[in-house]
N, C-alpha and C positions, 0 to 999 in steps of 0.2 A: 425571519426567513428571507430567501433571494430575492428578485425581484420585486418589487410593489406598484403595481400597474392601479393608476388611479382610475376610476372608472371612467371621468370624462376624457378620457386617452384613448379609449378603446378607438377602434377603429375597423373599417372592414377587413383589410389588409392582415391585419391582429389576426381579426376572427380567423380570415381562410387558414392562416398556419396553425392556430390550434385544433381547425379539423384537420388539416395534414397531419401533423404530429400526432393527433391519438387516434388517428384512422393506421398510421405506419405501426402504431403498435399494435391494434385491435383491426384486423383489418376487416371482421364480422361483424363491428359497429361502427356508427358511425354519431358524431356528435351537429347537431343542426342547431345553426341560428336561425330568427324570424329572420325572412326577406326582406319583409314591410313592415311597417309598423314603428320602425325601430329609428331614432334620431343617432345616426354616427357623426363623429366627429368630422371625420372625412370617406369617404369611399375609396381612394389611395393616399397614402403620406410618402411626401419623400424620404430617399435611404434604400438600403438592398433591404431585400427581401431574407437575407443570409440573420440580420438585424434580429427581424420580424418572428422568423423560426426560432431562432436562440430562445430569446424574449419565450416564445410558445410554450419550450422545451423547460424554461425554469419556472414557468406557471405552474404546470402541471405536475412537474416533481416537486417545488419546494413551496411553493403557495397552497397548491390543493394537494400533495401529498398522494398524487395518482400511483396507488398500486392494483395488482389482481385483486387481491379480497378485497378493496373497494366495493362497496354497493353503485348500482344506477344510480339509487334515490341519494347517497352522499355525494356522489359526482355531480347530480343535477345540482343538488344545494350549495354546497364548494363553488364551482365554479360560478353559477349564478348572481350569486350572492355577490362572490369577488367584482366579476366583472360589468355587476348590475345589468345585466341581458338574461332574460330566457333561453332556455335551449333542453332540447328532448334528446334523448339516446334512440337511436334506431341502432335494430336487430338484422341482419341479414337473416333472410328467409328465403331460398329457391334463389330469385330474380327480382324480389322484391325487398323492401325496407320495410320493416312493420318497426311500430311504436314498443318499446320496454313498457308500457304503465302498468300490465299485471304482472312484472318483475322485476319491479322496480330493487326486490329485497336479495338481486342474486348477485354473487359479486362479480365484475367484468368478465375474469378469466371466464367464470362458467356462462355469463350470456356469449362471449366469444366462440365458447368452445360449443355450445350451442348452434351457434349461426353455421359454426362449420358444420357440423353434421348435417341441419336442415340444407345445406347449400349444396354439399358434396359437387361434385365435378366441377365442371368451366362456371367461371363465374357470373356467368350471363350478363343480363342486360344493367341490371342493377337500380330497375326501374323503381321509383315508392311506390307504396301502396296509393292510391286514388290518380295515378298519371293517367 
């Protein structure tokens, strides 16, 4: 497959654009790294951020293989795995972000198309759950 991102590579920077990239395609979910906890390589790396996205952009297609009928629970595992980091899918809900863990079995499109309907109108504040 494309890219092959070693784990001790990863970096914060990394992270934010692979939540950019599958938050622009899902925009009802969102993928979250730990804050804390977590030893990065760095917290910024030199180089555009143009780089970074790419990089994001061929994870997700050609590493993890990210389509609609994807599951939560294969996306958490895919990616996880790859990138040796944790990370939870969050659902939009109203104004809030709630956890996928009792759906984890649905595939993107339909937690997306989910979130839309719970969300309907302006997209508020977009607060998570326990702010």
């Amino acid at each position: 497959m494309g890219t092959h991102i070693m784990k001790a590579h990863v970096n914060r920077q990394f992270i934010k654009e692979v939540e950019k990239v599958f938050s622009s395609r899902y925009p009802f979910l969102k993928i979250e790294f730990p804050k804390v906890g977590v030893r990065w390589l760095s917290e910024v790396e030199d180089g555009d951020g143009e780089k970074w996205r790419r990089q994001a952009e061929d994870i997700l297609d050609s590493e993890v293989g990210l389509t609609d009928g994807m599951t939560v629970g294969e996306l958490e595992v895919r990616l996880g795995d790859l990138l040796g980091v944790p990370l939870v899918v969050l659902r939009r809900s109203g104004n809030f972000w709630i956890e996928t863990s009792m759906t984890r079995g649905w595939s993107l499109k339909e937690q997306n198309d989910h979130g839309k309907e719970l969300t309907g109108g302006p997209w508020g504040s977009g607060r998570s759950v326990g702010e």
